[in-house]
PDB file of N, CA, C and O in Angstrom, chain B, residues numbered from 101:
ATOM      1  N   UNK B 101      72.285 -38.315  46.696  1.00  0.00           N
ATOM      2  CA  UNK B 101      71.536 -37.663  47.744  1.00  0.00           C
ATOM      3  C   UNK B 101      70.048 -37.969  47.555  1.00  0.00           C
ATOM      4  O   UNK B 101      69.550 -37.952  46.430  1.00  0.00           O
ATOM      5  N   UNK B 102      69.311 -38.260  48.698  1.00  0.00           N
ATOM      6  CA  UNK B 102      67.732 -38.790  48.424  1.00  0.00           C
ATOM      7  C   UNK B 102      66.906 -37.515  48.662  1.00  0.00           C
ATOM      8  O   UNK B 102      67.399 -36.512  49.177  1.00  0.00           O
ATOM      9  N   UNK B 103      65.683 -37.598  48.281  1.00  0.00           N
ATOM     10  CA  UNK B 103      64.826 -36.271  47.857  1.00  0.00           C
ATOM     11  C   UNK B 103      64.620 -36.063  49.376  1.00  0.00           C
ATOM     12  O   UNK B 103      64.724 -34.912  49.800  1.00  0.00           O
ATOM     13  N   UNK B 104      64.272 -37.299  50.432  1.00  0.00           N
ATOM     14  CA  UNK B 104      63.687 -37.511  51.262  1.00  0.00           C
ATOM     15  C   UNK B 104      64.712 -36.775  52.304  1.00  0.00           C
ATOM     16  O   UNK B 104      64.158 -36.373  53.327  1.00  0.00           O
ATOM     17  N   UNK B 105      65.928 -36.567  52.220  1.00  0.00           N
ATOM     18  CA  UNK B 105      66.987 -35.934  52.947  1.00  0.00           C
ATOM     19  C   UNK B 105      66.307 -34.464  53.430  1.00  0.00           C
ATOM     20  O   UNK B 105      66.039 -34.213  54.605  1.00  0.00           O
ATOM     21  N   UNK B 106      66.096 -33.602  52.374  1.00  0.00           N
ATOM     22  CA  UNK B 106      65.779 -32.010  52.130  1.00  0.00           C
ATOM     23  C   UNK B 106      64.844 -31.755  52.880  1.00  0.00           C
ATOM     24  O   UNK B 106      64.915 -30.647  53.411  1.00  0.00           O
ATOM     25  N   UNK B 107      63.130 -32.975  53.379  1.00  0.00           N
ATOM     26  CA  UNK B 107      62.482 -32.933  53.979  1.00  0.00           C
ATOM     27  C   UNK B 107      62.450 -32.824  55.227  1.00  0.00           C
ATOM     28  O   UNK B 107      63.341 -33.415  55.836  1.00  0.00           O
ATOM     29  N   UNK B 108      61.646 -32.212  55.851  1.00  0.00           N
ATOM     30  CA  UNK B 108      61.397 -32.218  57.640  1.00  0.00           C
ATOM     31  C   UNK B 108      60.916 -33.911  57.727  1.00  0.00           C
ATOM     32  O   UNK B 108      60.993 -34.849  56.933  1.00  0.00           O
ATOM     33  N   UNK B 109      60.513 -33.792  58.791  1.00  0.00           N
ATOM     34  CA  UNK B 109      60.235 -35.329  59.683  1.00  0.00           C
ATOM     35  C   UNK B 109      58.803 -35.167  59.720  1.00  0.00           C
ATOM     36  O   UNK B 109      58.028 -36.121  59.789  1.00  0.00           O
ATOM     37  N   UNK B 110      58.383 -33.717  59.664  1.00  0.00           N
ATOM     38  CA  UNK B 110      57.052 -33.649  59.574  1.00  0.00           C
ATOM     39  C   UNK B 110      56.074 -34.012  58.066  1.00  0.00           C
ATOM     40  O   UNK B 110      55.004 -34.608  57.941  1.00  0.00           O
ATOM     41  N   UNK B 111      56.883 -33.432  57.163  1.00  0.00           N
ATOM     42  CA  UNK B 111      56.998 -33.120  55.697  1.00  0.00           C
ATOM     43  C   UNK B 111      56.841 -34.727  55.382  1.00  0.00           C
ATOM     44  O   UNK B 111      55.869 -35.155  54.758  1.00  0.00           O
ATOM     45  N   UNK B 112      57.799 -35.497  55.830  1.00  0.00           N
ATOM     46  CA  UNK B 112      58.429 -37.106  55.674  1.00  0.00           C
ATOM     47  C   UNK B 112      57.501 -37.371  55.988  1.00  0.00           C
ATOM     48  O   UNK B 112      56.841 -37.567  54.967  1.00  0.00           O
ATOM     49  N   UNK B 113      56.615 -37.618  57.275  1.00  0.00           N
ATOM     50  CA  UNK B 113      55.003 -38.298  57.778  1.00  0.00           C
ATOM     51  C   UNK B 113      54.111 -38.037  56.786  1.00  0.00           C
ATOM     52  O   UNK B 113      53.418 -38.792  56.105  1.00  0.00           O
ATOM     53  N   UNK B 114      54.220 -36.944  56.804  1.00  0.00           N
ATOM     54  CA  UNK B 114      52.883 -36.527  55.740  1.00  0.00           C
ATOM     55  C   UNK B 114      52.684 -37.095  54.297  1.00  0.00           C
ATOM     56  O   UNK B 114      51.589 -37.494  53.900  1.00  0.00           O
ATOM     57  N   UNK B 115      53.882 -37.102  53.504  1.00  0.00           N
ATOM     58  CA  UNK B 115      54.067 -37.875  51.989  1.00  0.00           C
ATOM     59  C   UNK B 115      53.683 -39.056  52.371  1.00  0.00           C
ATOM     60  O   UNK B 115      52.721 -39.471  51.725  1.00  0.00           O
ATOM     61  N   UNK B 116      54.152 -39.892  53.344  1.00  0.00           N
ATOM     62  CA  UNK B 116      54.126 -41.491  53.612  1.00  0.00           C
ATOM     63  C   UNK B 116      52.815 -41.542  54.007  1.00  0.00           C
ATOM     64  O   UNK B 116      52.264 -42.308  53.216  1.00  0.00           O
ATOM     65  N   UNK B 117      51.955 -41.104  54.872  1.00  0.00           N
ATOM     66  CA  UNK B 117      50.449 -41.175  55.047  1.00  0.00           C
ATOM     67  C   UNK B 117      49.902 -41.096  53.291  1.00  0.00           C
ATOM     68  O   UNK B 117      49.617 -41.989  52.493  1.00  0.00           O
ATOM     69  N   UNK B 118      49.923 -39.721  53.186  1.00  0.00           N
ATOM     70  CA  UNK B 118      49.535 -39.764  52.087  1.00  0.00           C
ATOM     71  C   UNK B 118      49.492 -40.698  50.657  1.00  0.00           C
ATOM     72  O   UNK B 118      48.519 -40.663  49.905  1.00  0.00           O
ATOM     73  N   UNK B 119      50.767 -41.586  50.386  1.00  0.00           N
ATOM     74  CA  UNK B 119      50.988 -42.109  49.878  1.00  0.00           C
ATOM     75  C   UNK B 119      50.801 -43.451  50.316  1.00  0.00           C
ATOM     76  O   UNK B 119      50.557 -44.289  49.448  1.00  0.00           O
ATOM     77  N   UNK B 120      50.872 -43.817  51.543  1.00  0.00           N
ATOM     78  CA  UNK B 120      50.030 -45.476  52.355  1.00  0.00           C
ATOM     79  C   UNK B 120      48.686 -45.048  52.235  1.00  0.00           C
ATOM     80  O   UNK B 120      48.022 -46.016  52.607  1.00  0.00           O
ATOM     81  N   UNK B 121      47.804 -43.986  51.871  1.00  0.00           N
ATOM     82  CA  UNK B 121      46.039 -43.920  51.588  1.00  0.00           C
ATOM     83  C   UNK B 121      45.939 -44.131  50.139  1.00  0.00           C
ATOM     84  O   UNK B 121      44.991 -44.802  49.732  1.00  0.00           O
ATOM     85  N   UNK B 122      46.717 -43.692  49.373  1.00  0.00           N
ATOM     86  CA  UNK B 122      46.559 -43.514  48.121  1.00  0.00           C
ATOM     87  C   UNK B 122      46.917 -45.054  47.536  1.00  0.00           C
ATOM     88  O   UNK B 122      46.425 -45.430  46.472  1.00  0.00           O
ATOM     89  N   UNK B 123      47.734 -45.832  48.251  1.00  0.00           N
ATOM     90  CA  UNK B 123      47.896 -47.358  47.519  1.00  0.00           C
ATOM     91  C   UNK B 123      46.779 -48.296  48.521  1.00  0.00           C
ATOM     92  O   UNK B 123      46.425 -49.338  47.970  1.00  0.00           O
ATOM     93  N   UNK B 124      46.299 -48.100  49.653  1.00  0.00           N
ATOM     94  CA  UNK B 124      44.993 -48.327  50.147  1.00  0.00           C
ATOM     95  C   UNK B 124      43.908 -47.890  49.250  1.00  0.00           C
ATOM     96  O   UNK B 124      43.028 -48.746  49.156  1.00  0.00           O
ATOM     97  N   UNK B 125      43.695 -46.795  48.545  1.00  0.00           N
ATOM     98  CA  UNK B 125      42.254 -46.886  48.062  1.00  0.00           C
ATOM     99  C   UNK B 125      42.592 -47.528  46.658  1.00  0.00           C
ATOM    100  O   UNK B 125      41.607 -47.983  46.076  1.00  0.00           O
ATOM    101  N   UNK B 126      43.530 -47.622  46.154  1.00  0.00           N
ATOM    102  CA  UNK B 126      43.609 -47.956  44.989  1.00  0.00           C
ATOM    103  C   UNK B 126      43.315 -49.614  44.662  1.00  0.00           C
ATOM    104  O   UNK B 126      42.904 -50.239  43.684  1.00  0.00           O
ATOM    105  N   UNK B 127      43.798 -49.987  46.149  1.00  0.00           N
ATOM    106  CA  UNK B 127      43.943 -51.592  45.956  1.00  0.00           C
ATOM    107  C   UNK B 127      42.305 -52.363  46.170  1.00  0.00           C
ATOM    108  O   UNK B 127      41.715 -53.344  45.717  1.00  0.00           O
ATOM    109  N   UNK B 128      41.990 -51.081  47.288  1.00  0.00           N
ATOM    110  CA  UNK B 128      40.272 -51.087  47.866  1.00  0.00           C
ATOM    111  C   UNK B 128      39.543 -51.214  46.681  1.00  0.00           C
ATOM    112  O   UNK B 128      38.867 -52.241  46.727  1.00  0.00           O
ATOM    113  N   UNK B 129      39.336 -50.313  45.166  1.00  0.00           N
ATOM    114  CA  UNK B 129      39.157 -50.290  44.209  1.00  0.00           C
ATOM    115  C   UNK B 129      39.451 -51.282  43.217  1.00  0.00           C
ATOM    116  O   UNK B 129      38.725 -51.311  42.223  1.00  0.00           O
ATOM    117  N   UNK B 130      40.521 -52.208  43.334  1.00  0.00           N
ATOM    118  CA  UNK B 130      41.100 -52.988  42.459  1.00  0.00           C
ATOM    119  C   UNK B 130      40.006 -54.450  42.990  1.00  0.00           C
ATOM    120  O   UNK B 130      39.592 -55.265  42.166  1.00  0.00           O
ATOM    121  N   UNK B 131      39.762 -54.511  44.141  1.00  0.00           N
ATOM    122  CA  UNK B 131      39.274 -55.311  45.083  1.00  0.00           C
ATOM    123  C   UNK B 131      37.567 -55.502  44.977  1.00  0.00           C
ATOM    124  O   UNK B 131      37.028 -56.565  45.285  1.00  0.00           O
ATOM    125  N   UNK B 132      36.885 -54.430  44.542  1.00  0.00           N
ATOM    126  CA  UNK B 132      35.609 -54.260  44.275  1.00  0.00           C
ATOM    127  C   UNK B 132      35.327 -54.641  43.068  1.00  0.00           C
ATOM    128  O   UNK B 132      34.353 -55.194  42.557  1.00  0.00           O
ATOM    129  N   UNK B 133      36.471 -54.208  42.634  1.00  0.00           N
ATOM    130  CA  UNK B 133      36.152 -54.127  41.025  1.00  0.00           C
ATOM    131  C   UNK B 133      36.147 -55.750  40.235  1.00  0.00           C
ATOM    132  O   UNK B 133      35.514 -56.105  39.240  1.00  0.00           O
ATOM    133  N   UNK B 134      37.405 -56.783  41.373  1.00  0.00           N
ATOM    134  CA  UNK B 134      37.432 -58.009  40.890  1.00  0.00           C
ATOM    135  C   UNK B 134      35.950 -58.946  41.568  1.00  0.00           C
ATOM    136  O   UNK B 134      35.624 -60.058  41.151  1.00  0.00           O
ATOM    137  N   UNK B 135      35.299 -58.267  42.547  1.00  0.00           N
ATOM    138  CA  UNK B 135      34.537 -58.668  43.664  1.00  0.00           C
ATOM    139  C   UNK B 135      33.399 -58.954  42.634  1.00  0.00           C
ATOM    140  O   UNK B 135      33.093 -60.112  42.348  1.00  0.00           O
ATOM    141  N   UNK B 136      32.628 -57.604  41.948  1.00  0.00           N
ATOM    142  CA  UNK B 136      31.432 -57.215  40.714  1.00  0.00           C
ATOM    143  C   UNK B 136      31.825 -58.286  39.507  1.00  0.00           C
ATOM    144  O   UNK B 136      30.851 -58.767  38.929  1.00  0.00           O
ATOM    145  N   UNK B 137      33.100 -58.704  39.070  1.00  0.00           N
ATOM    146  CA  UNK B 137      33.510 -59.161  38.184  1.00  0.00           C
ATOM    147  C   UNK B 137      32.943 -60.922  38.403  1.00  0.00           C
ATOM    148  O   UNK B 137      32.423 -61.794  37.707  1.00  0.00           O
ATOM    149  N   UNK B 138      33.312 -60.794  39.480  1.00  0.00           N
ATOM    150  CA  UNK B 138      33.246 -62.463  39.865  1.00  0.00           C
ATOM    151  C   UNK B 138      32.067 -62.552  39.809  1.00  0.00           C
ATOM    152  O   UNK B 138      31.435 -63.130  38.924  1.00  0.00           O
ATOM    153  N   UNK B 139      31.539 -61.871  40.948  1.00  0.00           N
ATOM    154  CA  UNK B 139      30.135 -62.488  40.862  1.00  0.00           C
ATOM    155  C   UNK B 139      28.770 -61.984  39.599  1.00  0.00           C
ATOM    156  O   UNK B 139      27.601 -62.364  39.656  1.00  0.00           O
ATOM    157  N   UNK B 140      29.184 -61.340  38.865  1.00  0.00           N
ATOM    158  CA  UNK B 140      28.824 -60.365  37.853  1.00  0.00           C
ATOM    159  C   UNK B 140      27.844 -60.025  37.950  1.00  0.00           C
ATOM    160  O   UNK B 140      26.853 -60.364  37.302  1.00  0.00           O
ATOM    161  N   UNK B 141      27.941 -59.262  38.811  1.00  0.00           N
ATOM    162  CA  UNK B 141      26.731 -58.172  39.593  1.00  0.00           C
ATOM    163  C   UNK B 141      26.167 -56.962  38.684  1.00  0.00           C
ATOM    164  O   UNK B 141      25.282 -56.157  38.972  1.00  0.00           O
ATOM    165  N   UNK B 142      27.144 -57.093  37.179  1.00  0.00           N
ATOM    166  CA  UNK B 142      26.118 -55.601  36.524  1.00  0.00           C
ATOM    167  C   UNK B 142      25.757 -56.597  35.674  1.00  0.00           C
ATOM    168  O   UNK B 142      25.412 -55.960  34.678  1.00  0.00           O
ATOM    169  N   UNK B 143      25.543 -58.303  35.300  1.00  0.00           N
ATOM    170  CA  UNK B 143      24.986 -58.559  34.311  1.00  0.00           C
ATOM    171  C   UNK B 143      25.270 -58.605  33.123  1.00  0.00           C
ATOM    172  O   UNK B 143      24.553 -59.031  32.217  1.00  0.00           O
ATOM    173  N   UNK B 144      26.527 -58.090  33.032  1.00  0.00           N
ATOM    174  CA  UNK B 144      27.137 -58.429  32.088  1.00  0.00           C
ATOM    175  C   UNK B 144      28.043 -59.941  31.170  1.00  0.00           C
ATOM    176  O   UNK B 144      29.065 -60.477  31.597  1.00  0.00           O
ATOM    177  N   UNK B 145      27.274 -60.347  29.837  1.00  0.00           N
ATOM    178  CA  UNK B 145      27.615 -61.641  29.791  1.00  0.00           C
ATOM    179  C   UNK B 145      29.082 -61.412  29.286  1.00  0.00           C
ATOM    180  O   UNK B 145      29.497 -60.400  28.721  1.00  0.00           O
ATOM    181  N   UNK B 146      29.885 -62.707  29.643  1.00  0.00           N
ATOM    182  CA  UNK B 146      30.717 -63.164  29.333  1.00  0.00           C
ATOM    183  C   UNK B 146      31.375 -63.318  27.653  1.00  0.00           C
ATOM    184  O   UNK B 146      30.512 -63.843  26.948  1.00  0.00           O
ATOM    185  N   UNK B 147      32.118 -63.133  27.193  1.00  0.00           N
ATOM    186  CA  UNK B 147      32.418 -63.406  25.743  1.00  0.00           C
ATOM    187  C   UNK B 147      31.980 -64.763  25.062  1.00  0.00           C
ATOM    188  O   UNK B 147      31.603 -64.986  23.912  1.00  0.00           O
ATOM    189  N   UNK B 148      32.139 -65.531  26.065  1.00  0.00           N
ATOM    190  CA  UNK B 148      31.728 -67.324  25.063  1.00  0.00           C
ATOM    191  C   UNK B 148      30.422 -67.152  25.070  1.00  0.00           C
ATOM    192  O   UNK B 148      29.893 -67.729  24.120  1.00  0.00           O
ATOM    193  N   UNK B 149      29.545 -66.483  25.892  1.00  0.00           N
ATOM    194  CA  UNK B 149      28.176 -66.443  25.699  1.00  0.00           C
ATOM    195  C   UNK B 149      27.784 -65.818  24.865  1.00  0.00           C
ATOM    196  O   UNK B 149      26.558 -65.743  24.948  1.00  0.00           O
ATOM    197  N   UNK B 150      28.189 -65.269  24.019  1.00  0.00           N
ATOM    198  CA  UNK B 150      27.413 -64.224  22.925  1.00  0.00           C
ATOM    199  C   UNK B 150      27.973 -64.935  21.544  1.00  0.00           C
ATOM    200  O   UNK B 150      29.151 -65.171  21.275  1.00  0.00           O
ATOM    201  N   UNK B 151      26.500 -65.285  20.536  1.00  0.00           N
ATOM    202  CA  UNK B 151      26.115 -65.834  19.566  1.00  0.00           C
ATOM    203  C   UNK B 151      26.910 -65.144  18.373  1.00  0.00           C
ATOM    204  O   UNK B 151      26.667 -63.993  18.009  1.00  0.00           O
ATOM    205  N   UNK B 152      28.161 -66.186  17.638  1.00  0.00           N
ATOM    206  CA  UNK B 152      28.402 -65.047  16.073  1.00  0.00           C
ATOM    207  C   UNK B 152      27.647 -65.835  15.009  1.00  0.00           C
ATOM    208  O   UNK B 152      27.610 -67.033  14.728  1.00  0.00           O
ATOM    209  N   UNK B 153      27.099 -64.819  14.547  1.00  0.00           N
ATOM    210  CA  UNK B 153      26.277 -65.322  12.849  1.00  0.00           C
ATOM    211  C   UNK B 153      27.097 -65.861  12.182  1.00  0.00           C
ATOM    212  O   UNK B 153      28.192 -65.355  11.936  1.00  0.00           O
ATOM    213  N   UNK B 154      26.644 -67.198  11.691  1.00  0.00           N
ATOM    214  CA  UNK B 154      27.186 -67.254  10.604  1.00  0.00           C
ATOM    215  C   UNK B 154      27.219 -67.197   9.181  1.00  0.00           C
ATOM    216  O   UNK B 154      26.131 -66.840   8.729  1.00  0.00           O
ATOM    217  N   UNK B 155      28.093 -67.427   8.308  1.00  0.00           N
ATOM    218  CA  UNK B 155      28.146 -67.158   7.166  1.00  0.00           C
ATOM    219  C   UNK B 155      28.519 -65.702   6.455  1.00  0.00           C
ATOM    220  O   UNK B 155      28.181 -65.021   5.487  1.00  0.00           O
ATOM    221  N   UNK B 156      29.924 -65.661   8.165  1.00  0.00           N
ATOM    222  CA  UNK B 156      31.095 -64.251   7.612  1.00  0.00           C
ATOM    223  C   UNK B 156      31.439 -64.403   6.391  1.00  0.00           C
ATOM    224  O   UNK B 156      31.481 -65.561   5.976  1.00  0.00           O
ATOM    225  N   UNK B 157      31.737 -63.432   5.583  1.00  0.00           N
ATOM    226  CA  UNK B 157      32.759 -63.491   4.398  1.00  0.00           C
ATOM    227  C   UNK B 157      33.685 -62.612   4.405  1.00  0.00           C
ATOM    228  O   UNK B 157      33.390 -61.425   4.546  1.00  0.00           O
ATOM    229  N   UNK B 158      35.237 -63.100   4.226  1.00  0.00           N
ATOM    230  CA  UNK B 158      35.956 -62.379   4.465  1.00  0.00           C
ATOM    231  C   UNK B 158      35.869 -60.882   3.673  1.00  0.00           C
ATOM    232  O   UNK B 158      35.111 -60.525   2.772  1.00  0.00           O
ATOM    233  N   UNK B 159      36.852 -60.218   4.309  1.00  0.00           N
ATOM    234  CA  UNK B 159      36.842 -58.532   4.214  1.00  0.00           C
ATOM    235  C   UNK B 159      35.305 -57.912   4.117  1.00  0.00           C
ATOM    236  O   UNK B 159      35.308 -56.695   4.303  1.00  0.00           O
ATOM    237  N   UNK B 160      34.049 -58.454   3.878  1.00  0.00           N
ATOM    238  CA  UNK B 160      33.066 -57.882   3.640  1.00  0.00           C
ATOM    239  C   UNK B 160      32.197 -58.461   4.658  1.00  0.00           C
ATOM    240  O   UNK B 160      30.991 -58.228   4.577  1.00  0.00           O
ATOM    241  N   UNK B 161      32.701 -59.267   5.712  1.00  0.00           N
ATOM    242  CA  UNK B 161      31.857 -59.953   7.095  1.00  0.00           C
ATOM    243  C   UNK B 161      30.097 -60.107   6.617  1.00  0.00           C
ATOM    244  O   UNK B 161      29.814 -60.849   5.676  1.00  0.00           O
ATOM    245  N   UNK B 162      28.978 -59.319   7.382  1.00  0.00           N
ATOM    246  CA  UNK B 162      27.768 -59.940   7.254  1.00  0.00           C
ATOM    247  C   UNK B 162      27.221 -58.701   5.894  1.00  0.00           C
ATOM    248  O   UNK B 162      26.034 -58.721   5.569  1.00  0.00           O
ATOM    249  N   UNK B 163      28.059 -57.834   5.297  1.00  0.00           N
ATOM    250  CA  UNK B 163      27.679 -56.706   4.881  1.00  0.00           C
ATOM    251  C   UNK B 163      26.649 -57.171   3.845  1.00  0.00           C
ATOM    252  O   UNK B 163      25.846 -56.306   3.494  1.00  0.00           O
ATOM    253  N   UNK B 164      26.502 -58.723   3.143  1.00  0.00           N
ATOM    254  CA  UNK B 164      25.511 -58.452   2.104  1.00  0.00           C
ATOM    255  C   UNK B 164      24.388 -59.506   2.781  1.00  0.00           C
ATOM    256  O   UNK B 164      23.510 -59.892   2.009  1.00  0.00           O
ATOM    257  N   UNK B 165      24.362 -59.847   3.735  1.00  0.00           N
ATOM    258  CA  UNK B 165      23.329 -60.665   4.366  1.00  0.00           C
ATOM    259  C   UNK B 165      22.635 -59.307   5.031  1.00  0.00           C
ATOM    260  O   UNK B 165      21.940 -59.811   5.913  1.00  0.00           O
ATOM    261  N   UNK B 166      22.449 -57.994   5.100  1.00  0.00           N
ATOM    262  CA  UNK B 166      21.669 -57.207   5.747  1.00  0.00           C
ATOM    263  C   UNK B 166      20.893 -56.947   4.659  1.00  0.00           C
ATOM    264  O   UNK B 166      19.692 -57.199   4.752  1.00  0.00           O
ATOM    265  N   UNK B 167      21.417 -56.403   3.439  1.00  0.00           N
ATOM    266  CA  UNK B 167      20.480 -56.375   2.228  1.00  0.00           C
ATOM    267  C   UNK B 167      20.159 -55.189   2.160  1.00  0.00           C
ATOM    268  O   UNK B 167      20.498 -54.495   3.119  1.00  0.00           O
ATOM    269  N   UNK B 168      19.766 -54.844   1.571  1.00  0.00           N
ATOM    270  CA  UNK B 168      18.655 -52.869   1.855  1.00  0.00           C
ATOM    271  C   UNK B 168      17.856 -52.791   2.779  1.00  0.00           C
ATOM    272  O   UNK B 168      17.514 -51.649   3.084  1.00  0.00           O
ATOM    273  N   UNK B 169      17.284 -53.910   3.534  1.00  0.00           N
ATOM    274  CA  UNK B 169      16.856 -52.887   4.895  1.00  0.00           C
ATOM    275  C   UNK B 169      17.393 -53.654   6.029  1.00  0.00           C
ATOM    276  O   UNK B 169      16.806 -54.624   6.508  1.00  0.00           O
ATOM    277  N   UNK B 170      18.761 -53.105   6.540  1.00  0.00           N
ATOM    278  CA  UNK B 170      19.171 -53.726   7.335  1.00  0.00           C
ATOM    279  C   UNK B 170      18.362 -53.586   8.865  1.00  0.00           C
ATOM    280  O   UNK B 170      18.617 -54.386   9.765  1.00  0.00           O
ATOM    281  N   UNK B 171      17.575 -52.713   9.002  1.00  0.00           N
ATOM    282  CA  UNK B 171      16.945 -52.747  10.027  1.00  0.00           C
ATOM    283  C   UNK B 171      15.987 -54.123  10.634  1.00  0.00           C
ATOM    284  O   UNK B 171      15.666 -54.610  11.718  1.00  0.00           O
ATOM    285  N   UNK B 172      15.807 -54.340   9.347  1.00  0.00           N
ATOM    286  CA  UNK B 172      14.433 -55.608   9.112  1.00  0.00           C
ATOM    287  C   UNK B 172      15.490 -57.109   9.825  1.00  0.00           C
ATOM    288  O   UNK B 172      15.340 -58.038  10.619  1.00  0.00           O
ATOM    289  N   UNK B 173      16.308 -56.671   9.125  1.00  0.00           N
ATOM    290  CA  UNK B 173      17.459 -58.265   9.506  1.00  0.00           C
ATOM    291  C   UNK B 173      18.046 -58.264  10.928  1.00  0.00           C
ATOM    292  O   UNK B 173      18.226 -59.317  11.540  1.00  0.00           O
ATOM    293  N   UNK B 174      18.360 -56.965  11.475  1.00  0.00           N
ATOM    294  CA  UNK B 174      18.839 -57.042  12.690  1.00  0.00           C
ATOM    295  C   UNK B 174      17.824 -56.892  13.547  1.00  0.00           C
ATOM    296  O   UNK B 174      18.167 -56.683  14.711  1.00  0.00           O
ATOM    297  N   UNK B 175      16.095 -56.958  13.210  1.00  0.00           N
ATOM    298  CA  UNK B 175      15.189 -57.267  13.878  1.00  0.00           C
ATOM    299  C   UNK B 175      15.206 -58.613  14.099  1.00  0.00           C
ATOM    300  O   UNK B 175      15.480 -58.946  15.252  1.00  0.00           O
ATOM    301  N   UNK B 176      15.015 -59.364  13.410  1.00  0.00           N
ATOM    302  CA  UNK B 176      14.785 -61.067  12.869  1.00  0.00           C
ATOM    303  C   UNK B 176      16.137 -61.843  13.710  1.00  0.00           C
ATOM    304  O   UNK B 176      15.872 -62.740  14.510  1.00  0.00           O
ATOM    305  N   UNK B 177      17.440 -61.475  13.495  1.00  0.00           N
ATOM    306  CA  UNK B 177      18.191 -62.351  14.333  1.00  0.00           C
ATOM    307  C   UNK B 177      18.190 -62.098  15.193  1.00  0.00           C
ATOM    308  O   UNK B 177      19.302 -62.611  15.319  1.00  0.00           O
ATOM    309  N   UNK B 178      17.957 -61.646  16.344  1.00  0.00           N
ATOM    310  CA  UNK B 178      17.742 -61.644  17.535  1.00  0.00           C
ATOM    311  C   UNK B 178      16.988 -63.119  17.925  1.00  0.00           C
ATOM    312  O   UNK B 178      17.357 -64.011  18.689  1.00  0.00           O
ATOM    313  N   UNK B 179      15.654 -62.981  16.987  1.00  0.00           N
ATOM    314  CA  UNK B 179      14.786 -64.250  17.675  1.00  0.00           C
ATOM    315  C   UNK B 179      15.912 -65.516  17.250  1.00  0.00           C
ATOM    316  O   UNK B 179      16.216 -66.538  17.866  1.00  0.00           O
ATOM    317  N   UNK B 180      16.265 -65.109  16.252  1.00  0.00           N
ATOM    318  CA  UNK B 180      17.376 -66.621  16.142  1.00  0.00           C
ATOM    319  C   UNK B 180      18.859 -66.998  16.939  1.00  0.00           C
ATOM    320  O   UNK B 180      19.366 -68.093  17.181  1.00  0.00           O
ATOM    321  N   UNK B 181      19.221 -65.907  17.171  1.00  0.00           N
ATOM    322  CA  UNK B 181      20.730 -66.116  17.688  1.00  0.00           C
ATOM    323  C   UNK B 181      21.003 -65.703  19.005  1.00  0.00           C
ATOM    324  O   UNK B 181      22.083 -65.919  19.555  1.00  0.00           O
ATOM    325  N   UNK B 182      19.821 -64.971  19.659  1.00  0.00           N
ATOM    326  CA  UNK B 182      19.432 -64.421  21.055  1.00  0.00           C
ATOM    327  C   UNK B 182      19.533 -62.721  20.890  1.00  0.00           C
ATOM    328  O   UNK B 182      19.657 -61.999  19.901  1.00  0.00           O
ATOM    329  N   UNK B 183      19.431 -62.479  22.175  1.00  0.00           N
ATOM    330  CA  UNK B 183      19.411 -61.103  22.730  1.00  0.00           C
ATOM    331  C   UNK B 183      21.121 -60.169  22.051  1.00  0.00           C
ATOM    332  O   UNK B 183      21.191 -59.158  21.352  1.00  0.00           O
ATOM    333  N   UNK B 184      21.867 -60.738  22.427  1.00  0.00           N
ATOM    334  CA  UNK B 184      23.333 -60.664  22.506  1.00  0.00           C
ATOM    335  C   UNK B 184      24.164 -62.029  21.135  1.00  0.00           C
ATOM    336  O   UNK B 184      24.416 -63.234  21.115  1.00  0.00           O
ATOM    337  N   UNK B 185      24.310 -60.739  20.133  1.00  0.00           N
ATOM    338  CA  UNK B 185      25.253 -61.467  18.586  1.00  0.00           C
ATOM    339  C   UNK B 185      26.080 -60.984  18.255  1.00  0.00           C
ATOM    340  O   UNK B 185      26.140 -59.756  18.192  1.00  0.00           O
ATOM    341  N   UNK B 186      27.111 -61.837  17.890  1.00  0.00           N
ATOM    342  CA  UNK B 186      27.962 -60.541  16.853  1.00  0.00           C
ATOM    343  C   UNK B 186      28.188 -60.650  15.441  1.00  0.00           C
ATOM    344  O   UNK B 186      28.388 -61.739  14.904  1.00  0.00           O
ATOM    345  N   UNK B 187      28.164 -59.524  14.799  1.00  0.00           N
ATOM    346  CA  UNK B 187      27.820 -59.193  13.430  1.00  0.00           C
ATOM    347  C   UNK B 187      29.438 -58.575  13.041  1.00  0.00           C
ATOM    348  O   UNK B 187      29.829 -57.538  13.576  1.00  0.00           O
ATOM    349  N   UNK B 188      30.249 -59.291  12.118  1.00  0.00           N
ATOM    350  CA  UNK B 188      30.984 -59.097  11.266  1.00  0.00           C
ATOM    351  C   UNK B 188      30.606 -57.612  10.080  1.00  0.00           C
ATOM    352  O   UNK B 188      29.697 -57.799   9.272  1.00  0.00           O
ATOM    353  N   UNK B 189      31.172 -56.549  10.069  1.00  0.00           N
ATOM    354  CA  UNK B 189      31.131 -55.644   9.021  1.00  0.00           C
ATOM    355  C   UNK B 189      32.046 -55.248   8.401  1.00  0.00           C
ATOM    356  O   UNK B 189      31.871 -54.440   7.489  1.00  0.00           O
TER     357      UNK B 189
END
């Protein structure tokens, strides 16, 4: 027996509207969202674009290239590796 049986005809319109808006905004949303992506309208870079330091070491990544003042070091690579790096820890 279907759920849809128990319902009025009125009841029946109403779920189906409701449910044809609800996969309309969702797709509307899915649609914007690939739209910003493409053209990358918040500016956001891409993964191949962002610089990794090198000279990881395993399990302990950049942890002894910061030194005691790691502030000082993650000042300094910037001018070398750009704006956007990634740091192994």
């Amino acid at each position: 027996m279907s759920v849809f049986t128990k319902l009025s005809n009125r009841e029946l319109v109403n779920k189906s509207v409701t449910m044809f808006i609800t996969i309309l905004l969702s797709l509307t949303v899915i649609l914007i969202l690939t739209i910003i992506k493409k053209l990358n309208l918040l500016g956001i870079a891409n993964a191949d674009s962002v610089t990794e330091v090198p000279g990881s070491l395993l399990f302990f990544g950049h942890l002894f290239y910061l030194g005691r003042r790691p502030e000082e070091v993650l000042m300094k690579w910037p001018k070398t590796y750009g704006k956007m790096f990634l740091v192994n820890l």
